[in-house]
N, C-alpha and C positions, 0 to 999 in steps of 0.2 A: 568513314567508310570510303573505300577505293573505289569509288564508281565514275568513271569517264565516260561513260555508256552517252554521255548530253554534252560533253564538250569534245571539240573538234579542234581548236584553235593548235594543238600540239600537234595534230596531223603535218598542216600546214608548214609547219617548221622543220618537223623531221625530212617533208619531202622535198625542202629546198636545203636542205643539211650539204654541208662537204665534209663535215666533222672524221666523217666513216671512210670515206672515200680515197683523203688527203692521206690518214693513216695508213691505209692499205696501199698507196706508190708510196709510203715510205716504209716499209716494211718490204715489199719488195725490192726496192731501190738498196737494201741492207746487203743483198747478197745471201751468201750463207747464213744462215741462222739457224745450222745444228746443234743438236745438244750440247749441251759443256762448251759453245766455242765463243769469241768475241763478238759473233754478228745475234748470235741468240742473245746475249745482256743485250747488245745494242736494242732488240727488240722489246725485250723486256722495259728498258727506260723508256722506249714511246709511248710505251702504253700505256705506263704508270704515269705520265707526264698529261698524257691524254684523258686520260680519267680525271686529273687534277683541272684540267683546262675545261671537262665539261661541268664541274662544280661539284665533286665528289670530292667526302674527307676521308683524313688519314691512308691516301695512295704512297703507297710504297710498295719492296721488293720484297718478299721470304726467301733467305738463301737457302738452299741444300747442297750437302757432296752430291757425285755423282760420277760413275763410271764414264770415264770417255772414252770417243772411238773418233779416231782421226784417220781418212781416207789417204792410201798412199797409192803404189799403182796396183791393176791387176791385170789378169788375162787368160785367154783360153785360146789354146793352141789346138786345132783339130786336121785332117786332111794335109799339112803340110801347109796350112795357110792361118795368121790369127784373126781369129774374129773379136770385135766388139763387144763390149762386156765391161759392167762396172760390180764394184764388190757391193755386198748390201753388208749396211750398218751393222756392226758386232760381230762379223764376222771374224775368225780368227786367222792373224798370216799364216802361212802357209801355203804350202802345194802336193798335190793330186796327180800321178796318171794311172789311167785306170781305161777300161770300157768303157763307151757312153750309153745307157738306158735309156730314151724314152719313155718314159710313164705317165705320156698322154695327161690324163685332167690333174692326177697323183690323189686319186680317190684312197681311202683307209683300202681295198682291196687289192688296189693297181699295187701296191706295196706290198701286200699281202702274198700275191704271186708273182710278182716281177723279181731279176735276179736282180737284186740290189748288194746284197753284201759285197766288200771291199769294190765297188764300180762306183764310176760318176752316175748320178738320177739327174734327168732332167723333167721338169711338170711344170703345167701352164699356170699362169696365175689365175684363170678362169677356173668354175663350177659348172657342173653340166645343169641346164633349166632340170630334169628330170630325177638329179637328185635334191634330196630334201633339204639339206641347207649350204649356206655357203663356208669353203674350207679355205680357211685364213692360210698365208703365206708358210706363218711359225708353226704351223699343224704338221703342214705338208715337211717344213723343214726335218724337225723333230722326229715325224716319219722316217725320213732318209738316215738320220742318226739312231733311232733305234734299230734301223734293221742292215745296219751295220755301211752305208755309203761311205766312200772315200772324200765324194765334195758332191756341192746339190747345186744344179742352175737352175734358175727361174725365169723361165720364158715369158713374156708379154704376150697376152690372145690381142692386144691392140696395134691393131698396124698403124706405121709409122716410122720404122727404125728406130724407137723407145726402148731401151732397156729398162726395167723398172728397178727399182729401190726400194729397201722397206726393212725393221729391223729381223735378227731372228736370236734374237738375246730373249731373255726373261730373267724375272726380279731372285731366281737363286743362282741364277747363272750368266753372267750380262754379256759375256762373251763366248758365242756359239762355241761348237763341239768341232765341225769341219770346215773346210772354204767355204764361202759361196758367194756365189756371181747371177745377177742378171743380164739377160738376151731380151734382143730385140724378139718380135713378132718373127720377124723377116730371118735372121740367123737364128732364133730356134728351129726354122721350118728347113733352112737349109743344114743343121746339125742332123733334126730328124732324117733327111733325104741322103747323107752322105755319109755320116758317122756311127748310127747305129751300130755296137757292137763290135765300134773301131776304137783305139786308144785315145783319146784328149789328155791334155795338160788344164787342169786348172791353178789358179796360182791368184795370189791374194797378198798386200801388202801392205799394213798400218800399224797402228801407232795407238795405245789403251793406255793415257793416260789418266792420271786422277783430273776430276775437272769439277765447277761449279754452276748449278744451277738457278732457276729461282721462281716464282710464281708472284705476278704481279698481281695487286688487289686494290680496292677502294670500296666506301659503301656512300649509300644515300638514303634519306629515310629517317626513320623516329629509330630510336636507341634500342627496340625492342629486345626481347628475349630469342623470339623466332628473327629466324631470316628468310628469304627468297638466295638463291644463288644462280648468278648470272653466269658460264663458264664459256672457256675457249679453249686453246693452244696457239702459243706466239712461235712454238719453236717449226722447223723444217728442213727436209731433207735438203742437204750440201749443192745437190744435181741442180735444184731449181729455184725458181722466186718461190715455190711455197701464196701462189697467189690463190686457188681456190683452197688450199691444206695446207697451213688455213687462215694465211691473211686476211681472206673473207668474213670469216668465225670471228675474228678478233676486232675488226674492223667494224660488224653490227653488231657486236656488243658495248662497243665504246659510242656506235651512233643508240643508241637504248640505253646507254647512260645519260647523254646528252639530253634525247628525249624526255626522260624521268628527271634532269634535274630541275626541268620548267613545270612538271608538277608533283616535286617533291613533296610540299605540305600537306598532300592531297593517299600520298600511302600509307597506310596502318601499319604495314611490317618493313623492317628492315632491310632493304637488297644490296647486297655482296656482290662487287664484281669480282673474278679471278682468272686471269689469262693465264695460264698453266704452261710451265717449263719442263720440255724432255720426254712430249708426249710420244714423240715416234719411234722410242727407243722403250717404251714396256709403260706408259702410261704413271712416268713415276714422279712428276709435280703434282699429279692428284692425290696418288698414293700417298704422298707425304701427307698434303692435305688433308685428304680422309682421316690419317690416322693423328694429326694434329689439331680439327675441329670438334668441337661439341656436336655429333651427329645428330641427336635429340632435336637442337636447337634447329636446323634445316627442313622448313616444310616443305618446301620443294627444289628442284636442280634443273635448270633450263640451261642446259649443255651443246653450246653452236660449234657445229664443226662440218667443215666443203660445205657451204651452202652456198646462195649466190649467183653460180653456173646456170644451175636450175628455177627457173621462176619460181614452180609451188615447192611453196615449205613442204617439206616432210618430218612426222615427227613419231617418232617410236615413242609409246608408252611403256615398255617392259610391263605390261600387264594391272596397271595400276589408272583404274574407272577412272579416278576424279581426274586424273590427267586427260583422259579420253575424252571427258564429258568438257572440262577447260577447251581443248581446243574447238571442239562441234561448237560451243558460244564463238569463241572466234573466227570462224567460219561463218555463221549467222550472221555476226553483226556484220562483217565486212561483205560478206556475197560475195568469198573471195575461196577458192578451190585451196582444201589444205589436204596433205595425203598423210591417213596416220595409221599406224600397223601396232601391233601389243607386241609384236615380237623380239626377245630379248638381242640386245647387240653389245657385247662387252668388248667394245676395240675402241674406245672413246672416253671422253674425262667423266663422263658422269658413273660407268663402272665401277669407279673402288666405294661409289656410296651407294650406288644402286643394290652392290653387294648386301646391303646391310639392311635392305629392305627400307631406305631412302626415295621416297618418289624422283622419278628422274626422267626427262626429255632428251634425246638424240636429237638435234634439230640440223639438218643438211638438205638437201637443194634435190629435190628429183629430177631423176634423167633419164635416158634413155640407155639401152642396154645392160648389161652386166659388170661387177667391177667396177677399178674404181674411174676407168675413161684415162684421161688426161694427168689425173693425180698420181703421185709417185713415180714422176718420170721428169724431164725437162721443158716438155710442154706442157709444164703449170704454169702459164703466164697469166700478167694483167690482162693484156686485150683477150681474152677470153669470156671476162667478166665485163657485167655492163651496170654503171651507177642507180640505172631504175631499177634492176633486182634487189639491189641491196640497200636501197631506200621504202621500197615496197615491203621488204621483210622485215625489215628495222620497228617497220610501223608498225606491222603485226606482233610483233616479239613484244614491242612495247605494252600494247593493249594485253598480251597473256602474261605477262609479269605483272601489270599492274590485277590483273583478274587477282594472282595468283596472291597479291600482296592483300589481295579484299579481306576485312577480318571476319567476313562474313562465307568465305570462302575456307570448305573442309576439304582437308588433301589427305585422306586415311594411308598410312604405311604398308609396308606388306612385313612376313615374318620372314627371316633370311631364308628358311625350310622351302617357304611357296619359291623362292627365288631359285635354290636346288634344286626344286622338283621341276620349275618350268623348263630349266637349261637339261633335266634327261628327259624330258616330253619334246622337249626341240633337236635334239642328241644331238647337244653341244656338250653335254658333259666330258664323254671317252676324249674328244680331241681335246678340250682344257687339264683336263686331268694328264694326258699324253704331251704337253707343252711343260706343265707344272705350276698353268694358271688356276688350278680345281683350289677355291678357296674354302671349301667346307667339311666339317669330320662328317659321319657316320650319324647323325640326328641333325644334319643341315643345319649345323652352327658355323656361324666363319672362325677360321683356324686365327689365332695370332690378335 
């Protein structure tokens, strides 16, 4: 029986750990580590090397193909002056002059009435508090390509002179339909004030080569049938270190392997680690994953990604009790504030199993405001993270994995149907379905 509930002596170790820490400046020390590129393998080997170093067996790499996207230049010409602007991943070369729209938050309506056809859109990467849920980058994109834009800018609601990044590809189509470029906070607002309704130039320039990916893994534990799965993503946007999105994620699950390998003899189930490759480009080292594991065999998915920033854990249940009731023990025992919400979120590695009616955790760092802050831009650095966050959450993750590995511990599934029905009661369906990410037919079976 996995009960720690009377030993402490693992605390103490985790919380003088550098295991986590070391990894994450060298992960960021990597540089680039976009998908498909030399500094992604480069991340991938640490990890797998790292997992090997904390006394986990059979660590190694899973390769896959994968669609690449190599940044070359871009730009946006407006007013007789060019502004600032980076292209977002998968974007296709290209160039655009046209009108420039403003569509404000770039709501399903703003689109609905705005003149979009053959003009540039531009819409904030922000949600208004007031509507009901949050509308992903690729929604908004997709929007601007059905209703016929020329090229789509993606403004930052974060000030700072951040242009933000982020893919607008998907798994039938990995290379968008128009340009598109991100703006700071600062030049969308002076685009807004000066261009509305006036010509821009957008322009786009890269490189879709074939490329390889790969998903690092290791396990620890008895031989079981079931596993636990540990998850992250190593890979990150080109712009930055990639140090909260998500060298952080990657970095406390390699210190929670470490942790777990000091009382390994002590777990009833099997735990899987897996740092996932090529998440920021359509979540497709999971995908592969998903579709090349025994899902059966998975009772649960403890899925770290941007944690760290934020002291309290946060952790999405997708609607599944015993995850809920897991973490409330976790909470108790530590007297330690954890923030958990049922509400579904498929922009993360534990989605293509969550799909499947797979119990699964979101686990990320709560903060303050809307969006993603600091992520997906260039100030994703280290010094923004501090080693007590991610020794404190380590220690937590540890204790709800080992709950999680209890053999005395029931994690009931859900049916893929509840999982369709909750995403149109949260009306995340229209915009998945509007993207091409709607995985399920007409009786809420997943397609494929």
């Amino acid at each position: 029986m996995t009960d720690l509930s009377e030993r402490t002596d693992w605390i103490g170790d985790a919380f003088t750990s550098d295991a986590g820490w070391n990894l994450l400046e060298d992960l960021v020390d990597v540089g680039n580590r976009m998908a498909g590129q030399p500094g992604e393998r480069e991340g991938l080997e640490l990890v797998r090397d790292a997992l090997a170093d904390a006394g986990c067996r059979d660590a190694r790499i899973d390769e896959f193909d994968l669609q690449g996207w190599e940044r070359g230049d871009s730009g946006l010409r407006a007013a007789g002056r060019d502004e600032r602007c980076i292209a977002l991943p998968r974007s296709p070369a290209g160039e655009a002059t046209a009108d420039l729209v403003d569509l404000g938050y770039g709501l399903p309506s703003d689109f609905e009435e705005g003149d979009v056809d053959g003009n540039v859109v531009m819409v904030s990467s922000d949600t208004p508090d007031e509507f009901d849920r949050f509308i992903h980058r690729t929604e908004k994109y997709y929007y601007a390509v059905e209703h016929g834009a020329a090229a789509f800018v993606f403004r930052n609601h974060v000030e700072g002179c951040l242009p933000p990044t982020g893919s607008v590809g998907t798994d039938d189509d990995p290379i968008g339909d128009i340009p598109a470029v991100g703006v700071s906070a600062e030049v969308g607002g002076r685009l807004a004030r000066r261009s509305t309704g006036e010509p821009v130039t957008v322009s786009v320039d890269c490189e879709t080569p074939e490329a390889t990916s790969g998903n690092a893994m290791a396990e620890l534990g008895p031989d079981t049938d079931e596993e636990i799965l540990v998850s992250s993503h190593v890979d990150a946007h080109d712009i930055a270190e990639g140090a909260m999105d998500n060298g952080a994620g990657t970095a406390t699950i390699v210190e929670v392997a470490n942790a777990l390998a000091g009382i390994e003899d002590e777990l009833d189930t099997r735990v899987r680690f897996v740092a996932y490759g090529a998440e920021e480009v359509g979540l497709v080292g999971s995908s592969v994953e998903a579709d090349r594991a025994d899902r059966d065999a998975i009772a649960a998915i403890v899925n770290v990604d941007s944690n760290v920033f934020g002291r309290t854990l946060s952790l999405s249940t997708h609607g599944f009790d015993d995850l809920a009731a897991a973490a409330d023990r976790l909470a108790d025992r530590f007297d330690h504030p954890i923030s958990t919400s049922e509400e579904l979120v498929p922009h993360s590695d534990h989605w293509p199993f969550v799909i499947h009616g797979v119990p699964g955790y979101m686990v990320a760092g709560e903060t303050e405001g809307s969006g993603r802050g600091w992520g997906h831009t260039e100030a994703d650095t280290l010094e923004k993270l501090e080693v007590r966050n991610l020794r404190e959450q380590a220690i937590l993750l540890t204790a709800l994995v080992a709950d999680l590995a209890d053999a005395d511990t029931e994690i009931a599934r859900r049916d893929p149907s509840e999982i369709a029905a909750a995403l149109e009661a949260e009306d995340k369906a229209a915009g998945m379905k509007v993207i091409g990410d709607w995985p399920y037919d007409d009786d809420g079976n997943v397609v494929g």
